[in-house]
C-alpha positions in Angstrom: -67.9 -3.1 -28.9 -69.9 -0.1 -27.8 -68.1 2.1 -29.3 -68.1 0.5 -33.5 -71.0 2.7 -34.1 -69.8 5.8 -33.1 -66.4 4.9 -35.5 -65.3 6.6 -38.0 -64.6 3.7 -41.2 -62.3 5.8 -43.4 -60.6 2.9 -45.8 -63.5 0.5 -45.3 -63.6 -0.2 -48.5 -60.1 -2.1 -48.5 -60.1 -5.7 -49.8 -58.3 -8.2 -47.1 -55.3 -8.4 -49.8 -55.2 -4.8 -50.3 -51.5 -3.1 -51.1 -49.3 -1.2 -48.2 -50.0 1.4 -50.5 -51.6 4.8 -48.6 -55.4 5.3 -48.6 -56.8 8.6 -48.3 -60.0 9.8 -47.7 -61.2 12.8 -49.1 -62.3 14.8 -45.4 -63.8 18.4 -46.6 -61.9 19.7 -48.9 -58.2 17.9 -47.4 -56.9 14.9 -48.1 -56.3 12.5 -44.9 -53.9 9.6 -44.8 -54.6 6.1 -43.5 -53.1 3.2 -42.6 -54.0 0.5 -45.0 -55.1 -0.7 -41.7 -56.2 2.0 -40.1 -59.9 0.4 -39.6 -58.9 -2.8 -37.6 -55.7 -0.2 -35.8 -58.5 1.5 -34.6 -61.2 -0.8 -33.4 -58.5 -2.5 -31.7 -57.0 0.5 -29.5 -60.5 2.2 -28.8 -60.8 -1.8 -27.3 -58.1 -1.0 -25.1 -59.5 2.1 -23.9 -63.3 1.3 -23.9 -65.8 1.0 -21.2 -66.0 -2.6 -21.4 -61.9 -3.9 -21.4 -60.4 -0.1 -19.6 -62.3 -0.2 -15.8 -60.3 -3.9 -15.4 -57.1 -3.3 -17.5 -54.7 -2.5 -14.4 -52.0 -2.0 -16.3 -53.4 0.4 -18.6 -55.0 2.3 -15.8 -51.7 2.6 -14.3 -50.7 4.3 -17.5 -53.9 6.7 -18.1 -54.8 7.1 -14.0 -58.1 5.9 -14.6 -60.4 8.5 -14.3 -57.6 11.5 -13.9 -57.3 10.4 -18.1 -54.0 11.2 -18.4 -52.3 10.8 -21.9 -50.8 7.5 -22.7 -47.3 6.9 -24.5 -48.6 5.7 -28.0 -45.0 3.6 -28.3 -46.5 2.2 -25.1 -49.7 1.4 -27.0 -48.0 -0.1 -30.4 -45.5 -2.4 -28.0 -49.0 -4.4 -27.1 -48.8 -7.8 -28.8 -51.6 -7.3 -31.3 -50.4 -3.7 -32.6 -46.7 -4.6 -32.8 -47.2 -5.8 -36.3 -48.6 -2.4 -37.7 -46.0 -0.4 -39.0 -44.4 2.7 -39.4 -45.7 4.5 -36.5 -46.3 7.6 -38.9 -49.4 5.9 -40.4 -50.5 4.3 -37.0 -51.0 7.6 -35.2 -52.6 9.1 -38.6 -54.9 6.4 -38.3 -55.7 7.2 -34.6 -56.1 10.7 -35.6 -59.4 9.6 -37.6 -60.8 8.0 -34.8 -64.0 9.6 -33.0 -63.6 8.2 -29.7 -59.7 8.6 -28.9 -57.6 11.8 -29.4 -53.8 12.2 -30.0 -52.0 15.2 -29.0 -50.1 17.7 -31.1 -47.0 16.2 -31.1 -48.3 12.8 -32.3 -46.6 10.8 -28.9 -49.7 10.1 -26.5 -53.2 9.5 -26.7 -56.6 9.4 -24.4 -60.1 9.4 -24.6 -62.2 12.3 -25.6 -64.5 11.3 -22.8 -63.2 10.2 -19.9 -63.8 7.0 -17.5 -67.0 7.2 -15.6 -67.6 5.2 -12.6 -64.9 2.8 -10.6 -62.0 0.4 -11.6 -59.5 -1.7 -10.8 -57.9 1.3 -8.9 -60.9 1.6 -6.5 -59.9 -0.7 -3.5 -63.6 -2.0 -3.1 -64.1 -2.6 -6.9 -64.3 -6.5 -6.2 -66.7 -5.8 -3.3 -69.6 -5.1 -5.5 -72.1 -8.0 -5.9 -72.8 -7.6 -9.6 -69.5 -7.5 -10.7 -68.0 -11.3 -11.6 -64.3 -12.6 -11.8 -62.4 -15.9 -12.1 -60.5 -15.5 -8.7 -57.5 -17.9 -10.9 -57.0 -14.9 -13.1 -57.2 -12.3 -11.4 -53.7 -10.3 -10.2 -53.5 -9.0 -6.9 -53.0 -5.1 -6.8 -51.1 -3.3 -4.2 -53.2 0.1 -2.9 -52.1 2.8 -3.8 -51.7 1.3 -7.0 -48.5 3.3 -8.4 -48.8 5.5 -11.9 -46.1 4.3 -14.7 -44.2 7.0 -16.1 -45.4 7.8 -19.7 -41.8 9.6 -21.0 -38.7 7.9 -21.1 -36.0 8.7 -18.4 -33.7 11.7 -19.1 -30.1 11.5 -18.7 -27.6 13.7 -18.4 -25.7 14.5 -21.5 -23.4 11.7 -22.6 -24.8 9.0 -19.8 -26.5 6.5 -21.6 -29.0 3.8 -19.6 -26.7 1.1 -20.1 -23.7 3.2 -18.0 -26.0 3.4 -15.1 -26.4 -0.2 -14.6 -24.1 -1.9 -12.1 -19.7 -2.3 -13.7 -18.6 -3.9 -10.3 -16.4 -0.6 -9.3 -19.0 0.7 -7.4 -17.4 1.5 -3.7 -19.7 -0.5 -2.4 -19.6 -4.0 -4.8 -18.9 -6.9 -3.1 -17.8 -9.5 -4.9 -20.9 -12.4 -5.1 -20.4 -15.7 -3.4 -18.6 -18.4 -5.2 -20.2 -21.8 -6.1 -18.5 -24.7 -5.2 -17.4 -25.6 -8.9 -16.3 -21.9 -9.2 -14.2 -22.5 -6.1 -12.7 -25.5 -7.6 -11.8 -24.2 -10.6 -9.9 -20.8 -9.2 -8.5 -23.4 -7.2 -6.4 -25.0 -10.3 -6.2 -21.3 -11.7 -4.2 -19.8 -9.4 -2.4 -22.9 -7.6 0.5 -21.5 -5.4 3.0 -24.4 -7.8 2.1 -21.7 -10.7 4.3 -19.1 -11.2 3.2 -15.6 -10.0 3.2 -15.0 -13.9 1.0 -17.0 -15.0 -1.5 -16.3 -12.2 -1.4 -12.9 -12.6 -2.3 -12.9 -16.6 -5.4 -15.1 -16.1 -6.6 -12.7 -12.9 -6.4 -9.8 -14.9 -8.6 -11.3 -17.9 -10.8 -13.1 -15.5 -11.2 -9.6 -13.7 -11.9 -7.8 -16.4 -14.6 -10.2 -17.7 -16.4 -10.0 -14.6 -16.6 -5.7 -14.5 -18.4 -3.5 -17.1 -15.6 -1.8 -18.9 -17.0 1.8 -19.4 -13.9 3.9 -21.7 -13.1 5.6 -18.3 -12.3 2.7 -16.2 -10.6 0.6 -19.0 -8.4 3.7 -19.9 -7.5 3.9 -16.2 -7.1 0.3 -15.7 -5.1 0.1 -18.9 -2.5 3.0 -17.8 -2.2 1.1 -14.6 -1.1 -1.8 -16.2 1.1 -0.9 -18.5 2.8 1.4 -15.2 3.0 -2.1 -13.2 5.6 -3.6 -16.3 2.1 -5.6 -17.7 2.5 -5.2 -21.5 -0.7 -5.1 -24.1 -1.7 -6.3 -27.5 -4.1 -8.6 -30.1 -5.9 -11.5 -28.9 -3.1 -14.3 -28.5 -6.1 -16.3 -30.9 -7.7 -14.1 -33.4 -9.1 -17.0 -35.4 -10.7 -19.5 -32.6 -14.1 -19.6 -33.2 -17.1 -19.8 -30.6 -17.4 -24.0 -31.1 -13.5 -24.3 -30.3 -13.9 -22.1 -27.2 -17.0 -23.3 -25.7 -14.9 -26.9 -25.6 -11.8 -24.7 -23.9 -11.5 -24.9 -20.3 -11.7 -21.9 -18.0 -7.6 -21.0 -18.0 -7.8 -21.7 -21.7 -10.4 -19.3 -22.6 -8.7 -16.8 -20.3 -5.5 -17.1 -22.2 -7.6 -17.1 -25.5 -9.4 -14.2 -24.9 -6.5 -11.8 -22.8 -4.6 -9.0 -24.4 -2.7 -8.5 -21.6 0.5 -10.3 -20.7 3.7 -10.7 -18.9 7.0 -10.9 -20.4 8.7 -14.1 -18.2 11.9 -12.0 -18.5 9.9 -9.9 -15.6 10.0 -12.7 -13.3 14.0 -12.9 -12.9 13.5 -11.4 -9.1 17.2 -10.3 -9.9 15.6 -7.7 -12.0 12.3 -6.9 -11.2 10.3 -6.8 -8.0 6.7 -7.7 -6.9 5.2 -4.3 -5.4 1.6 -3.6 -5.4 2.4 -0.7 -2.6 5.3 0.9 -4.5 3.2 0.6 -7.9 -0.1 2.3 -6.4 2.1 4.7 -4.9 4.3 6.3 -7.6 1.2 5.7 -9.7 -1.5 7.4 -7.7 0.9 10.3 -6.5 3.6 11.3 -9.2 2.2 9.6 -12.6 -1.1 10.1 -12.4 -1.9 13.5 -11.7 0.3 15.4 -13.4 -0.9 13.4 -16.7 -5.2 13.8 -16.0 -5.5 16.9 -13.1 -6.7 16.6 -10.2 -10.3 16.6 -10.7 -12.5 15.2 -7.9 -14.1 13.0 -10.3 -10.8 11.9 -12.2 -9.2 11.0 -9.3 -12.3 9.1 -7.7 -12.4 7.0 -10.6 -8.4 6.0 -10.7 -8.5 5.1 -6.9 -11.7 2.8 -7.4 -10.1 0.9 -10.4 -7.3 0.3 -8.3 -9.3 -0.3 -5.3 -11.2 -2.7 -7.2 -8.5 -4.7 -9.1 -6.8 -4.9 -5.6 -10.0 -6.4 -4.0 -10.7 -8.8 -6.4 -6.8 -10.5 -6.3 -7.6 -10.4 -2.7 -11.3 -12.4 -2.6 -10.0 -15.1 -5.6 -6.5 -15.5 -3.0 -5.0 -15.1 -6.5 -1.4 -14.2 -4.8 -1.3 -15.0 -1.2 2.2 -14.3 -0.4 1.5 -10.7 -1.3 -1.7 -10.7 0.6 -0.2 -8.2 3.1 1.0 -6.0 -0.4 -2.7 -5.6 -1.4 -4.1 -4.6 1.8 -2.0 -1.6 2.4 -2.4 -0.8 -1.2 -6.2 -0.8 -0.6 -5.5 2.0 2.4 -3.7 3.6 0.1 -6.5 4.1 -2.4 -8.2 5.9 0.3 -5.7 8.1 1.6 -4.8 9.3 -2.1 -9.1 9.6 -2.4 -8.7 12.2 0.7 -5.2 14.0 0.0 -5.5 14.6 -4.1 -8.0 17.2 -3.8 -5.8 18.8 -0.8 -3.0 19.2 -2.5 -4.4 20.6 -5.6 -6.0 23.6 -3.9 -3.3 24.1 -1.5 -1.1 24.6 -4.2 -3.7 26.8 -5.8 -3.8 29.2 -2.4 0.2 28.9 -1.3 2.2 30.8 -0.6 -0.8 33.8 0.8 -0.8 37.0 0.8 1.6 37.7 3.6 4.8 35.8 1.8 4.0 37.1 -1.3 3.8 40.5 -0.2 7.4 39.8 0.9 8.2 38.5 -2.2 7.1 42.1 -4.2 8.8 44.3 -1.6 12.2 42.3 -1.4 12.6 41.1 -5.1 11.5 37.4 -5.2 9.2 35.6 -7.4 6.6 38.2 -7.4 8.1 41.2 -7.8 6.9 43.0 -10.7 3.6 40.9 -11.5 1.2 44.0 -10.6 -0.2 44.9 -13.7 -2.8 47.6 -12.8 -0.2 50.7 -13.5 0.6 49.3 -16.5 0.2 51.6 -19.6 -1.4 48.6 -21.9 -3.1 47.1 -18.6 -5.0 50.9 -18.4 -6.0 50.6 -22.3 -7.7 47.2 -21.3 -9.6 48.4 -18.9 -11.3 51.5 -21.2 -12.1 48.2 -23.0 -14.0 46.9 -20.0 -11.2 44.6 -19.4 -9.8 44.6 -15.3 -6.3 43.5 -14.5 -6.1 44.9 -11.6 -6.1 41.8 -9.4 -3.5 40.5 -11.3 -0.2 40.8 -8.9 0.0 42.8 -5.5 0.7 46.5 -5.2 3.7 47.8 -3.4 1.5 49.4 -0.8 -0.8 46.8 -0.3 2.1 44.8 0.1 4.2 47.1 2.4 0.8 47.1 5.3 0.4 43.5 4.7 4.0 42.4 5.3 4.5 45.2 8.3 1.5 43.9 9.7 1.8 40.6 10.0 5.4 41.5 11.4 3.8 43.7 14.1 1.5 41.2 15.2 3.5 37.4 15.4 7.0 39.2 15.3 9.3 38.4 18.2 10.4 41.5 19.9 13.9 41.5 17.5 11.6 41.8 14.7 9.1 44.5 16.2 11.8 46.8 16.7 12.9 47.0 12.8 9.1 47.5 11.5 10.5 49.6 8.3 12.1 48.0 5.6 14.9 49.5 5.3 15.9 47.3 8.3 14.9 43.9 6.4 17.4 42.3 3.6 17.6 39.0 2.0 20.4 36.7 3.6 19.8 33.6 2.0 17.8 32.3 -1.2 17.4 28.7 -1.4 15.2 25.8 -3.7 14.2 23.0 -1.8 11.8 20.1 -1.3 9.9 20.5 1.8 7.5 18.2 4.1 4.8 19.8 6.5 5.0 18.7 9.9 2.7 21.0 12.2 0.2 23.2 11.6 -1.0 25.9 14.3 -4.0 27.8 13.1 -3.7 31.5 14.4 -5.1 31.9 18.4 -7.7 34.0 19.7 -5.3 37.1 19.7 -3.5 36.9 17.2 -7.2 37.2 15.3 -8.6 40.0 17.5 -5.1 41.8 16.2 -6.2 41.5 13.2 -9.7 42.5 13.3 -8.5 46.0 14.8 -6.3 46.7 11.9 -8.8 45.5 9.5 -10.9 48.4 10.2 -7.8 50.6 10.1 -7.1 49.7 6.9 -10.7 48.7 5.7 -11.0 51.8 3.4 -7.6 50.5 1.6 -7.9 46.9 1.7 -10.4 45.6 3.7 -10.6 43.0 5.5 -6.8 41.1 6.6 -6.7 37.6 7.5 -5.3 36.6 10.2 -1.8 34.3 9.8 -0.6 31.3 11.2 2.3 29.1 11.6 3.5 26.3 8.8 6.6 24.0 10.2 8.4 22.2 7.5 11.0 20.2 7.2 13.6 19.4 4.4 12.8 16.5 2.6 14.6 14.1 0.2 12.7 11.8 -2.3 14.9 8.9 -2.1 13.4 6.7 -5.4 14.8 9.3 -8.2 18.2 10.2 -6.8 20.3 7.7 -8.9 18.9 8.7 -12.7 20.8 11.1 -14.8 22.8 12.8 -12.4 26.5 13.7 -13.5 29.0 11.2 -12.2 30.5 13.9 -9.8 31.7 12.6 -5.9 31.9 16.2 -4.8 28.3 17.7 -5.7 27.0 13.7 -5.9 28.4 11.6 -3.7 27.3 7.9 -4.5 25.1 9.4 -7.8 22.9 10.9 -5.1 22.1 14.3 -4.3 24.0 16.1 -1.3 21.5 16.8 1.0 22.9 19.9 2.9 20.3 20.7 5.8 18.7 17.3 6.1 16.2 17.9 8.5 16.3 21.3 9.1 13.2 23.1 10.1 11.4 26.1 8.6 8.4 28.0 10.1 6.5 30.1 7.3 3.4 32.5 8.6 0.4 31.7 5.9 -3.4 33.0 6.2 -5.9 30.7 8.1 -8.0 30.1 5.0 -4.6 28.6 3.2 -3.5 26.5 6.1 -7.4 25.2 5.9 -6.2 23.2 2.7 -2.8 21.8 4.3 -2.2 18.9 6.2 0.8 17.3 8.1 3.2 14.6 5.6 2.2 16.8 2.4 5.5 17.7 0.4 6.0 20.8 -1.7 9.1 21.8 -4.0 10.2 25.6 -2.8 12.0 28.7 -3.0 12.8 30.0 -0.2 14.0 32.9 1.4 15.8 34.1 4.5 15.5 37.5 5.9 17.5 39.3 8.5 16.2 38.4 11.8 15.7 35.1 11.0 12.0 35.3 8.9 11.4 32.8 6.5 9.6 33.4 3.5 7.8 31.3 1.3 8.7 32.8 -2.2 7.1 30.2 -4.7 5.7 26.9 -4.5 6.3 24.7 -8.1 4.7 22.0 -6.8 2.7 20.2 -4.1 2.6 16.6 -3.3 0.6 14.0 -1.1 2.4 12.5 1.9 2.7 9.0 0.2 4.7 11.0 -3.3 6.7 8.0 -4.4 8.8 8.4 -7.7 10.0 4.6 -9.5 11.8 3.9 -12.7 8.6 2.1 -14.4 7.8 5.7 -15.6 10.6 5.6 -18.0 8.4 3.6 -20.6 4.8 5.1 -19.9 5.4 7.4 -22.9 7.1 6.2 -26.0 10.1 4.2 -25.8 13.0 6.5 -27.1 15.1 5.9 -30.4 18.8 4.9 -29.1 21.5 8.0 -29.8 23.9 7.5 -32.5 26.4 9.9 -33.7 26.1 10.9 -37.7 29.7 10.7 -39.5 29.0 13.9 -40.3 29.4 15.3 -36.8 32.3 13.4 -36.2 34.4 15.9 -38.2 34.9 14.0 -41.3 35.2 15.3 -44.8 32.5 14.8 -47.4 34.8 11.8 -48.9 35.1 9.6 -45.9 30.9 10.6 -44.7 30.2 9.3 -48.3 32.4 6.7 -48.3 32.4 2.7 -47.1 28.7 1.6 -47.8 27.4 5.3 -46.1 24.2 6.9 -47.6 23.4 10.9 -47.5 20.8 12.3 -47.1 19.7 16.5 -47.0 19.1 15.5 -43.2 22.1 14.0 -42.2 24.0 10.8 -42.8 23.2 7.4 -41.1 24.4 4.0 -41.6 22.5 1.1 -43.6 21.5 -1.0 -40.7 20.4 2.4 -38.5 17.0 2.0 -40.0 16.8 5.7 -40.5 17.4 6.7 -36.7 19.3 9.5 -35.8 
């Protein structure tokens, strides 16, 4: 090698059958560590990098740049087959510290020559042109010019994304399911026969499905919740103690069965009782369950439609239930409709009811009268303390110009002629579920009105949006009415709500920015209120829903089944004799009967 003589032989002196004891070697006046090794670590990595092996070593020059001598990962270094033996990597790099023809940076991680590559390489395109320079034409690789640099650090992710997450889990929007073999075919074809029970097709889908997916925590939570919702119940391995020789002899439904932790309960398939309904599950699910347990983050709900979407596609491609074929696909458009409206609803219910209503609200009593807090004694010692609360609320005077305002410019004539509020009182204040059915942005006009008295009032409030028109319409949700209403005929007539003004429409004047975030079919629950004239006002929205909102009974056992009510003796009116009496036990919180099992 042409570079031995140039070495620096610190441990030389080692026997073959020397100890992994450390050397040293007394450099100066400083002691330097060695490898045991550290002379054969050496010769073999200045190899790598000398002027004989380096100029024809593509893959190293792909690492170092050739001539450019960039620094090369020493982990990259010790994976090559002849260093992997040498260990720990503390000792390694101390031994490549002592050499005279390589260098190692400061941090101990890459290393280059001191000297770098003269002449051409591998990297050169007419390297192989040159008439003194010999090959086997068997061995030698192809290269592709530019010939490409390999990274030298390892990839960064972002915090808590780990390489393995980024690989392919078969939710992607864009998976498509690969194609199926002909024994695969075969087989699904005896898995999900149409003489099975939908039960029993159902269970080996879901295990099947979720073999064939990545389970990251946030789409097994998701698709665990979704589960449970749909009346699929959850626990151990049915076989905890099969080993891998009994289930490589299983079949493929066996193995399914073996391995699932998700199951059925045939009770469920009495159709007297319960009801195949992919729609009506990934309704009430994505709209009503859903969100109000996990927000309405964009990424939350991205993730919950695309488990669905996913499942849904899968039951679809292995025609694991084709008499519900039609089912899935509108539960597939649903996914995509609740992907769109979600976010819509969230930050229109941020922004309702705008400025205009609730100024209405302060001046005539509602919801938001009172919620100003910048005249507030303990709101002023805040702000000495660099604390401002002064957007918290509406002012009465801010409210008075926006309310008259927005009067004086889409008020009929009726209203135009009472623009002072001593004309204006509240007829009628109502609750109610409403539905949006138009939307009419404000016109040219209307916003040119509005510019004018923005600079009218710019010095007190700047600039004033200009309002448009919401129509709504009352609205009923039909799946909740029967369930734990008071058994009342006059309020209730068939345990249902009496739905006074079915159908009647209201038009509300919001701000163009807010109507921005509406859309027709969404559903909000309201206060409302009526002023003389005939103005509507949209006091307080509690709640906004998407156009699909779908309430259904499976949300009574999403959380914890309840204990069943039982009276104690003692509230029964009963003296301490008969309470303690007749096989009773007391307790200091209460009394209960033997076979209660401590419920109370």
């Amino acid at each position: 090698m042409a570079t031995a003589t140039t070495q620096l032989m610190v441990g030389a002196g080692l026997s073959s059958g020397a100890s992994n004891d450390i050397s040293a070697t007394t450099v100066g006046h400083s002691a330097v560590q060695d490898h045991p090794d550290g002379a054969i670590i050496r010769r073999q990595v200045e190899f790598y990098f000398s002027d004989e092996n380096l100029p024809t070593d593509l893959h190293l020059l792909q690492c170092c740049g050739g001539r450019e001598n960039l620094p090369v990962s020493v982990s990259r270094i010790m994976g090559f087959k002849k260093m992997r033996s040498y260990k720990p990597r503390t000792l390694v790099v101390a031994a490549l510290r002592l050499s005279a023809f390589l260098e190692i940076t400061a941090d101990g991680k890459a290393i280059k020559r001191k000297v770098p590559l003269q002449g051409k390489c591998v990297l050169d395109p007419d390297f192989f042109d040159e008439d003194d320079i010999a090959y086997d034409p068997r061995t030698r690789k192809p290269a592709m010019y530019p010939v490409p640099k390999l990274p030298q650090k390892k990839a960064e992710y972002p915090e808590g994304v780990s390489k393995n997450m980024l690989k392919p889990t078969g939710f992607e929007k864009t998976y498509i399911e690969p194609p199926q073999t002909p024994q695969e075919v075969t087989e699904e074809e005896a898995l999900y026969s149409p003489d099975k029970d939908f039960v029993e097709r159902i269970e080996i889908a879901i295990q099947r499905f979720k073999k064939r997916r990545r389970m990251h925590e946030i789409y097994a939570h998701v698709f665990n919740k979704l589960m449970r919702f749909g009346g699929v119940e959850s626990g151990p391995r049915m076989y905890q103690g099969v080993s891998k020789h009994d289930m490589n002899e299983m079949d493929a439904e066996e193995l399914a069965r073996a391995l699932a932790i998700h199951n059925v309960p045939w009770d469920r398939s009495d159709p007297k009782q319960w009801a195949v309904d992919f729609v009506a599950v990934a309704k009430a699910f994505l709209s009503s369950w859903y969100p109000a347990h996990y927000g309405f983050a964009p990424s939350k709900i991205k993730n919950a439609c695309q488990v669905l979407r996913s499942f849904f596609n899968y039951l679809l491609y292995h025609n694991v239930c084709p008499e519900y074929a039609d089912q899935l696909g509108m539960a597939l458009t649903l996914c995509d409709t609740a992907e769109r409206e979600l976010p819509k609803i969230h930050a229109a219910g941020l922004a309702l009811p705008g400025d205009f209503n609730k100024s209405a609200s302060v001046l005539f009593g509602g919801a938001h009268a009172g919620m100003y807090t910048g005249d507030k004694p303990w709101a002023q010692d805040l702000k000495k303390d660099g604390v401002n609360s002064e957007k918290i609320g509406i002012r009465d005077e801010e409210a008075r110009i926006k309310f008259l305002t927005g009067i004086g410019i889409l008020g009929s004539d009726e209203l135009c002629g009472k623009l002072d509020l001593k004309n204006f009182n509240v007829l009628e204040e109502q609750s109610s579920c409403l539905e949006v059915v138009a939307i009419h942005l404000p016109d040219e006009n209307t916003k040119n009105s509005y510019a004018e008295q923005s600079k009218a009032c710019q010095h007190k409030l700047g600039q004033l949006e200009p309002l448009g028109k919401l129509i709504c319409k009352t609205w009923y949700t039909e799946e909740c009415d029967g369930w734990d209403l008071p058994k009342d005929e006059a309020k209730y007539p068939g345990g249902k709500p009496k739905k006074d003004g079915d159908g009647k429409e209201y038009e509300f004047w919001i701000e163009e920015g807010v109507l921005e975030d509406c859309f027709v079919g969404m559903k909000m629950d309201a206060k409302m209120l009526t002023l003389s004239g005939g103005l509507n006002i949209l006091d307080d929205v509690k709640e906004t829903m998407c156009s699909f909102y779908t309430w259904i009974p499976n949300e009574l056992w999403m959380e914890r089944k309840p204990k069943p009510w039982r009276w104690l003796e003692k509230g029964k009116g009963l003296n301490d004799d008969e309470v303690n009496g007749g096989g009773k036990k007391s307790t200091d919180k209460g009394t209960f009967d033997d076979e209660s099992d401590g419920e109370y």
